[in-house]
N, C-alpha and C positions, 0 to 999 in steps of 0.2 A: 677526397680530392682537394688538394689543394688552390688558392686564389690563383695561384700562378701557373695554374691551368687553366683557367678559367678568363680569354676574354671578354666574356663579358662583366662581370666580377671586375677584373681588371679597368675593361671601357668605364667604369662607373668612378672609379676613383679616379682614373687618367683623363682630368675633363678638356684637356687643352691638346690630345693625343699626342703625349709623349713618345707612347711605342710608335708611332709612322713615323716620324720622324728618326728611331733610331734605326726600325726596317729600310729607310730611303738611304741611308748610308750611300751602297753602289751608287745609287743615284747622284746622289750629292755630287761624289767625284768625280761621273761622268761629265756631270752638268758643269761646273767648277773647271774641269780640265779641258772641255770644248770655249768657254766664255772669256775666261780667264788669258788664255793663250792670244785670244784677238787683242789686249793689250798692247800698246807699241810707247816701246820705251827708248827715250832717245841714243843714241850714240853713247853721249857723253858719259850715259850713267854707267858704264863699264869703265872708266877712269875713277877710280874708288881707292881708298886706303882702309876702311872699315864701313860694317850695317849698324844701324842700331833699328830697333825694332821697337817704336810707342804703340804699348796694350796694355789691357788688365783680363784677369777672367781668361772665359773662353775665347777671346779677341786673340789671346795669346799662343793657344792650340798650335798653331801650323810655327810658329818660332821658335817653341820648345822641341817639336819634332826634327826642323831640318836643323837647330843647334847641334845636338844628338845624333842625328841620323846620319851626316853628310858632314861628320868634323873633321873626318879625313879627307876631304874634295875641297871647302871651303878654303878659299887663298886667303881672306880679309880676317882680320877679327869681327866676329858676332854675335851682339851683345842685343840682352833683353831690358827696356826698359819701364818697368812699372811705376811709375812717378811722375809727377810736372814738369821735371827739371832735367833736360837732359846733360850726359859729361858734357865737361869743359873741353872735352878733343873734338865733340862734333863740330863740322865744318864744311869749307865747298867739296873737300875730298870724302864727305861722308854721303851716305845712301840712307835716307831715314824712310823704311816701311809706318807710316800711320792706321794703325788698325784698330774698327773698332765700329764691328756689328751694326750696331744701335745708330753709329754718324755723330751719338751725342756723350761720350765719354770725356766725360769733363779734362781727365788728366790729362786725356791725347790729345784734346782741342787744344790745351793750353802749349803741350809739347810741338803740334803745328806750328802754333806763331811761334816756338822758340825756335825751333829749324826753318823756319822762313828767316827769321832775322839773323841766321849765322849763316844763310846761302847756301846749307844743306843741299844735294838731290834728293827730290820728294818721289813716294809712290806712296796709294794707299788703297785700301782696302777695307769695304765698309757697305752696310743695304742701302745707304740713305742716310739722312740729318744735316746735320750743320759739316759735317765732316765732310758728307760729296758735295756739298754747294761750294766748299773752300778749294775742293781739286778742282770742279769746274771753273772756278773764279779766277785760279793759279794756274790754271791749264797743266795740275801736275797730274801724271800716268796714273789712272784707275781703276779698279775693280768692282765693278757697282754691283754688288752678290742680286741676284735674282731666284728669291730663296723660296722659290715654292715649293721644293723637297724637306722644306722645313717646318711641317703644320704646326706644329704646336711653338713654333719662332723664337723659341729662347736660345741666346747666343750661342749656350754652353751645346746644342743638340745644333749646330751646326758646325760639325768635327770634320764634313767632306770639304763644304765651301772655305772653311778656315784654315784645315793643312794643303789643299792640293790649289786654292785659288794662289795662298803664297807660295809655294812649288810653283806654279807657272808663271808666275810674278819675276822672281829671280831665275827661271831658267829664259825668259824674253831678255835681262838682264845679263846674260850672261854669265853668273854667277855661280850657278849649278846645270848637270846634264842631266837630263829627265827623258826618258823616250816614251812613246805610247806604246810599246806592250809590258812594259812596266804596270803602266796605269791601269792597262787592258786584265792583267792577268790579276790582281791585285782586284779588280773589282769581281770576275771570276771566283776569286776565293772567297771573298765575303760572301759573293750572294748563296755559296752551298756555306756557308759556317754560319748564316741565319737559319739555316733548316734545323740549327741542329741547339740554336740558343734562344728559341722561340717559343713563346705560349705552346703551342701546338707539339713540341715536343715533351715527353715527362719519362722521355730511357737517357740514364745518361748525359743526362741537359747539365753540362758546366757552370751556365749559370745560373741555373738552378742552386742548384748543389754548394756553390759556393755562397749563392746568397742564405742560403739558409744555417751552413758554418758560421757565417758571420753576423746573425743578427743580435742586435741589443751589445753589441762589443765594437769598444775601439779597435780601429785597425790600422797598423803600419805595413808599407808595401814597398817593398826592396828591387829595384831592380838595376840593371849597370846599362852602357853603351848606347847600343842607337837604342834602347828600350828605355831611355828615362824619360826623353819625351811621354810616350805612353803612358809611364806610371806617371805623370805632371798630370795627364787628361783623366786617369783613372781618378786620381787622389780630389780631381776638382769638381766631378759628376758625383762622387762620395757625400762630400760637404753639400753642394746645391742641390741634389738630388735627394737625399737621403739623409742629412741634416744630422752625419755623422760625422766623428769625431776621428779625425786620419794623421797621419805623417805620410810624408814619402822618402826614401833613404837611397842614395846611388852606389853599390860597390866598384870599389872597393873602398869608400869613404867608411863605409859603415862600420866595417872593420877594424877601426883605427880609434872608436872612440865609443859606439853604441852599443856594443857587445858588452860594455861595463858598467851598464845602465840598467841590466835586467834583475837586479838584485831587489833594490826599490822603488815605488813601496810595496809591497807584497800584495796586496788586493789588487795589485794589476795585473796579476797572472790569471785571474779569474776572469777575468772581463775584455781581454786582448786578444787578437788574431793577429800575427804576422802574416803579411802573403810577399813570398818570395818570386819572381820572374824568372826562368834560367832562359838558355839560349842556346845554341850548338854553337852558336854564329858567334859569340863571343868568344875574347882573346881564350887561352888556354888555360892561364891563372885563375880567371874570372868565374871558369866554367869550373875549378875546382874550389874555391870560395864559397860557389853556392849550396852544395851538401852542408861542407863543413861551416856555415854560417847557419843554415836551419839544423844542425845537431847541436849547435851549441844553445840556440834557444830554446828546442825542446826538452833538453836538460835542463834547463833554469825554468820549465815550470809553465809554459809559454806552450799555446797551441800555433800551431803552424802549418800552414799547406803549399806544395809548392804547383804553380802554374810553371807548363814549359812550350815556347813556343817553338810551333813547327812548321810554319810555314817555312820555303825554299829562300826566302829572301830578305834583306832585312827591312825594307818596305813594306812588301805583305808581313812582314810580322809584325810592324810598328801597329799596323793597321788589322790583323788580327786579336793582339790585345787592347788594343783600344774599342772593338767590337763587343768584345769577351765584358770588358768596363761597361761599357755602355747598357749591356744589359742588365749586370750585377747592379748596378746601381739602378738600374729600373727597379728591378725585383724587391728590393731591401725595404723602400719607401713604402711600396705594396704590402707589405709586409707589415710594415707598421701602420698599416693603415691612414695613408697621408698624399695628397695630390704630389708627384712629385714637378712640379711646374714651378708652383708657387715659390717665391723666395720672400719671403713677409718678412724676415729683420733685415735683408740687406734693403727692401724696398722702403721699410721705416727707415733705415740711418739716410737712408738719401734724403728724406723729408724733412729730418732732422738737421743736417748738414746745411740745407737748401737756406 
């Protein structure tokens, strides 16, 4: 029997419980989509010419998803911004989302005062810190997460309150249409696709199975449309979680420049996993891409698997591989025998930075 049957075995290395936090998922979004929606955001903020979005990390979750998810609805440009310094075009006709878990992300604080002093419209989204004392102070529209579906409290395993808090954020905004059986049916699918990627399961468990294809190897993870969000939150629960070494790739970019990269160096064919995402839901090209993009890497030497997602819609699929992630990257850490909570060099560079 394997660890990954086992939690308690599990319990013992997960000391911060990781796994409740990724089973709370439903939760999360429930919670997030009832809290969130009481927001009242003024008027004005629907007179908009672009979003920008200040995060880093898992802060940035719900802005890579509705970038992705919602690029054909979205009237404005929307832009993600990981840095101190926001563009030179932000202004009074800009919407700056400030987000950031913790309340004390350095970048985004600083990006605050730069969208206050350009007259920016502010909303933000955050549990607490110096971040909600600045919305309270500014009296700009807030999201104060109440994140008790998040035991073990690290940003990154707060995937419900980060993508559906800003979903309702921007649908009070006007910005995007979100209805509640969306949200309803979408939490429905998760909680039977936990039955089934769960300790408690060992027929069949995907992520099982995938975490064991993958361990002790780099992995690159291909996916196109409203699914790159998803691979953005896979690829980031990889690295913090599992303290592995990933890419993430969108087709049909990949196409155009990575396929000629499989040559060298040769000992990366031994130690690499692609995992491909396909889609029904995607354009028609896209969907023919993705065969012909995992043939050509299994001929160059290159193990590959491909995940296909099947939910009905491309919400619940945004949010079915993002589940699927979530465990993978549980399991892996497990695997290697390591809490996966702890982030100990990104917590030393901060010390060091300080």
């Amino acid at each position: 029997m394997s660890i990954l049957d086992e939690r308690i075995k599990l319990n013992k290395l997960d000391k911060s419980n990781m796994l409740g936090s990724i089973e709370a998922l439903p939760d999360q979004i429930a919670h997030a989509w009832q809290d969130a929606q009481k927001v009242i955001i003024p008027t004005n903020y629907q007179h908009i010419s672009n979003v920008v979005v200040s995060g880093m990390g898992g802060s940035t979750f719900g802005s890579y998803v509705i970038k992705n998810l919602y690029k054909k609805t979205l009237k404005v440009p929307f832009e993600i911004v990981s840095h101190y310094e926001l563009p030179e075009y932000v202004g009074e006709n800009t919407l700056v989302l400030l987000s950031s878990y913790s309340g004390a992300t350095e970048e985004t604080l600083e990006a605050a005062t730069d969208a206050k002093n350009r007259g920016a419209k502010i909303m933000v989204i955050t549990s607490g810190g110096q971040l909600a004392e600045l919305a309270s102070k500014n009296s700009w529209p807030a999201y104060i997460i109440d994140a008790k579906y998040n035991p073990c409290d690290q940003p990154r395993l707060a995937v419900g309150y980060a993508i559906v808090g800003q979903l309702a954020l921007f649908k009070n905004a006007k910005l995007l249409v979100v209805d509640d059986k969306e949200i309803i049916t979408t939490i429905s699918g998760l909680k039977s696709l936990i039955t089934k990627l769960s300790p408690d399961n060992s027929d069949n468990n995907l992520g099982k199975s995938l975490a064991f294809q993958a361990y002790d190897k780099q992995l690159v993870i291909v996916a196109a449309e409203h699914l790159i969000g998803a691979a953005h939150v896979f690829n980031n629960q990889l690295n913090e979680n599992g303290k592995i070494l990933t890419s993430e790739w969108p087709l049909p970019e990949f196409n155009h420049h990575y396929m000629e990269a499989l040559k060298f160096p040769a000992f990366a064919k031994h130690n690499t996993l692609f995992i491909l995402i396909n889609s029904a839901l995607y354009h028609d090209r896209v969907i023919k891409r993705v065969p012909l993009t995992q043939r050509i890497i299994d001929n160059a030497g290159f193990e590959s698997v491909l995940i296909q997602a099947t939910a009905p819609t491309h919400l619940e699929q945004v949010f079915e591989i993002i589940m699927l992630s979530e465990y993978v990257a549980y399991y892996l850490p497990m695997l290697y025998g390591i809490d996966p909570s702890k982030i100990p060099t990104v917590e030393s560079f901060k010390l060091a930075l300080a």
